[in-house]
C-alpha positions, 0 to 999 in steps of 0.5 A, a space after each residue: 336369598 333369606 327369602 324372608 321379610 328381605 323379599 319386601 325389604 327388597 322393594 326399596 323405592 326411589 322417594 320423591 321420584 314421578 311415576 314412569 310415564 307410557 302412552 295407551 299403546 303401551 300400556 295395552 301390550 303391557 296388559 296382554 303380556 300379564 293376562 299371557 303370563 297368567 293363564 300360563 303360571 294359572 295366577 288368578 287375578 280377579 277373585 270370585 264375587 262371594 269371596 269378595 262378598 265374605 271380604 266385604 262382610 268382615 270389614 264390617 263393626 271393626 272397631 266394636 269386634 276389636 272392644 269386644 276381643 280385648 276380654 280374650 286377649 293381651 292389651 298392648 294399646 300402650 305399647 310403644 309400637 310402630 311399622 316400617 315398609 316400602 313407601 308405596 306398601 298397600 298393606 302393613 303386616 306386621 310391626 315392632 316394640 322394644 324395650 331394654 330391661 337390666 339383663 335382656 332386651 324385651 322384642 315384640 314383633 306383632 303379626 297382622 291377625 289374618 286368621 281372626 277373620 280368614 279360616 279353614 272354613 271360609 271361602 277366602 281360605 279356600 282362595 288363598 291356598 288356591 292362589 298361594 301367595 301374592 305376586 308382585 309385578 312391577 306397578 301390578 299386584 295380584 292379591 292373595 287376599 282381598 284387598 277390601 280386607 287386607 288393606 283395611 282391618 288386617 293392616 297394622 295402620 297407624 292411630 287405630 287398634 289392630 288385632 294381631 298375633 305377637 311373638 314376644 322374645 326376652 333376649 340374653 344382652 350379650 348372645 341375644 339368645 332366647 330367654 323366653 318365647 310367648 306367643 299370644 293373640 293381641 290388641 295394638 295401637 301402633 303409633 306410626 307407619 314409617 317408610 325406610 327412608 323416613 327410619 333412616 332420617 329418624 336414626 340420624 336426628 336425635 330430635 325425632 320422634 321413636 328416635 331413641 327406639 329405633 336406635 335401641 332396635 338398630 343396635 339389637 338388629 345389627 348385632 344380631 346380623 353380626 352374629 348370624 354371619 359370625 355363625 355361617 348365615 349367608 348374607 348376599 345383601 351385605 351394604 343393606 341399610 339400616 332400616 332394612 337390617 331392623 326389619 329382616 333381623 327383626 322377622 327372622 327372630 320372630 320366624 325362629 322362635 316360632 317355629 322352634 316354639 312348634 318343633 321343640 315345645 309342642 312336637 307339632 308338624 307345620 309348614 317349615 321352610 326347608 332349604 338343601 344345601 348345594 353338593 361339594 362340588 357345587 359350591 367349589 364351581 361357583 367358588 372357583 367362578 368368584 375367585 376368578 372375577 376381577 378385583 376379586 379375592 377370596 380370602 384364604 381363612 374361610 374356605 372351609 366353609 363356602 357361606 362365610 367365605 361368600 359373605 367375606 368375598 362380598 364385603 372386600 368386593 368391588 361394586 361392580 362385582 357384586 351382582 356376578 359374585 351372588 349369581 354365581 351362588 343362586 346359580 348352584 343353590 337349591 330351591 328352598 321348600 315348604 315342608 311338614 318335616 323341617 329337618 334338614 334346615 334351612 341352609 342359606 340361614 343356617 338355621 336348623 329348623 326354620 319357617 315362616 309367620 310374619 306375612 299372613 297377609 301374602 304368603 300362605 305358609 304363614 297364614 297355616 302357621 298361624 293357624 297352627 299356632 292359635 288352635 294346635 290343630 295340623 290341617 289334615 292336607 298339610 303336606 299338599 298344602 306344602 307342596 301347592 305353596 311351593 309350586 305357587 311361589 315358583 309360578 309367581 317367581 317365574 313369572 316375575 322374571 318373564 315379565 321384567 324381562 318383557 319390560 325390558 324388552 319395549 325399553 323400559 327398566 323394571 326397577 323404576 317401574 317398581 319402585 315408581 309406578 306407571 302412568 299413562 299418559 297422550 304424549 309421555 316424556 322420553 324416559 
């Protein structure tokens, strides 16, 4: 529902689990039912050869252009830095450093600088508003920028230099207000590529390596979430974990601090992300339809506003309800939009103004947001761009839905093959 770094937070994996396995039969209607699906939605899966050729260009003499870049941009080499993503993550695009001074905590969220190498005036620009964002099928991705390109200079790997974008964010100890927002084109070394499970570990393990920095950022995260639910940011994923609390609070303050940074400081229209809220009535329906639900209660103080009322239902509600409890609001929310005018927020969020920045690699928004971050240039089409990134985001959810719901159908469950992957195999084991 925040729609934000949660959307690959989300893909948790089962570690240490075998891929499912299907024999060739299967795997042929599987192939049908996507190339079905994507000439219906119009997703493009195979990319034009000259952009492949301009992909395959750019990956070349990384490491000099990146010596040579260091005269024009921050130096952050020795910045403790590191990423955190799903275990079978393709691409790394976007990292964290910390540091805690007397009166504020200094935060890094260090963005892959996709825009160094994709421009207006490049045929893989002219690609990604063709394709809008990536779409991520179970155990099938569809790229909305090449992979020769986006899993190699533009991924934040560990042990190599990267160029990328940072927003740095001094923030008040006690109200985690900002003190100060600069954003500026970068060097950085980030020291390792950590997966949920292995941040987890490190928090439990005094011992470990980062252990300390995890901590520090964890506490920062959690009072962080603690304070957009305080405020009445509506929260469907209440028992997330830790891991996954750093990321999605991590990249939301970077997101909102950038674009307030474009609305309040520069006066500048970019791609917002604008979320309506349900009418009164709307939310009395899904309320009433909780309330309702076994094992259930609202409590009766937080009524008067139906976000906190919401996040209160989740955190007394038994398990088994929870997945009812959020249907019953996505069932009467709105679909957020990218627009050029922010006002009217983001309600879910509760966030007055609001848009997106931390994933260039697969989302178009923030790859224009970069753009207009760097040059303070606003493309020309800006409102068709919005309007394109929008209608693309809802083929590539739709599509998802129908294929899940095609897996399910020849008995197979979505979630293990997204968070395991397929095999195909003569004879595979029953499942």
């Amino acid at each position: 529902m925040t729609d934000d770094a949660s959307a690959q937070a989300a893909a948790g994996t089962a570690e240490g689990q075998g891929p499912v396995e299907i024999d060739e039969e299967l795997a042929r209607h599987l192939e049908n039912k996507r190339d079905d699906l994507f000439e219906k939605f119009e997703i493009a899966d195979a990319f034009p050869p000259e952009v492949l050729e301009e992909a395959e260009e750019r990956t070349e003499g990384v490491q000099q252009e990146i010596q040579d870049e260091l005269d024009e941009r921050e130096d952050l080499r020795d910045l403790t830095t590191w990423t955190t993503d799903p275990i079978d993550a393709q691409d790394f695009d976007d990292a964290i450093s910390i540091r805690e001074n007397e009166e504020t905590f200094t935060l890094w969220v260090h963005i892959a600088d996709v825009t160094h190498y994709v421009h207006p005036e490049s045929a893989m620009w002219a690609e990604a508003v063709e394709r809008g964002n990536t779409v991520y099928l179970p155990a099938y991705t569809i790229h909305m920028l090449p992979p020769t390109l986006a899993e190699t200079v533009c991924s934040l790997v560990p042990e190599e230099d990267r160029l990328a974008h940072t927003v740095e964010m001094e923030l008040d100890k006690e109200h985690l207000s900002y003190e100060s927002i600069d954003i500026y084109k970068s060097v950085i070394h980030s020291n390792e590529r950590l997966t949920y499970t292995q941040t987890e570990n490190r928090l439990d393990d005094e011992d470990a390596e980062l252990h300390d920095e995890i901590s520090l950022v964890f506490e920062v995260a959690d009072q962080m979430h603690e304070q957009r639910k305080e405020d009445g940011s509506l929260v469907l994923n209440p028992r997330r974990d830790r891991a996954h609390t750093i990321i999605e609070e991590c990249m939301l303050k970077a997101n909102k601090a950038v674009t307030h940074e474009l609305m309040w400081n520069r006066g500048v229209e970019a791609m917002y992300r604008v979320h309506p809220q349900p009418t009164p009535d709307e939310w009395d329906k899904a309320l009433v339809e909780i309330q309702e639900l076994d094992g259930v209660s609202i409590p009766g103080d937080s009524w008067d506003d139906p976000r906190k009322a919401v996040n209160a239902t989740l955190e007394q509600a038994p398990g088994r309800q929870l997945g009812k409890i959020q249907w019953a609001v996505m069932k009467v929310m709105p679909r957020a939009k990218y627009m050029s005018d922010p006002f009217g927020g983001h309600h879910a969020l509760n966030f007055d103004i609001y848009g997106h920045f931390t994933s260039p690699i697969r989302r178009l928004s923030d790859l224009i947001n970069h753009w207009i971050v760097y040059t303070n240039d606003v493309p020309e089409d800006l409102a068709a761009l919005c309007s394109r990134a929008s209608d693309k985001q809802k083929a590539a959810e739709q599509c998802e839905r129908e294929y899940k719901g095609f897996l399910q159908e020849v008995g197979l469950d979505p979630d293990a093959v997204n968070n395991r992957g397929i095999e195909v195999v003569d004879d595979p084991d029953e499942e």
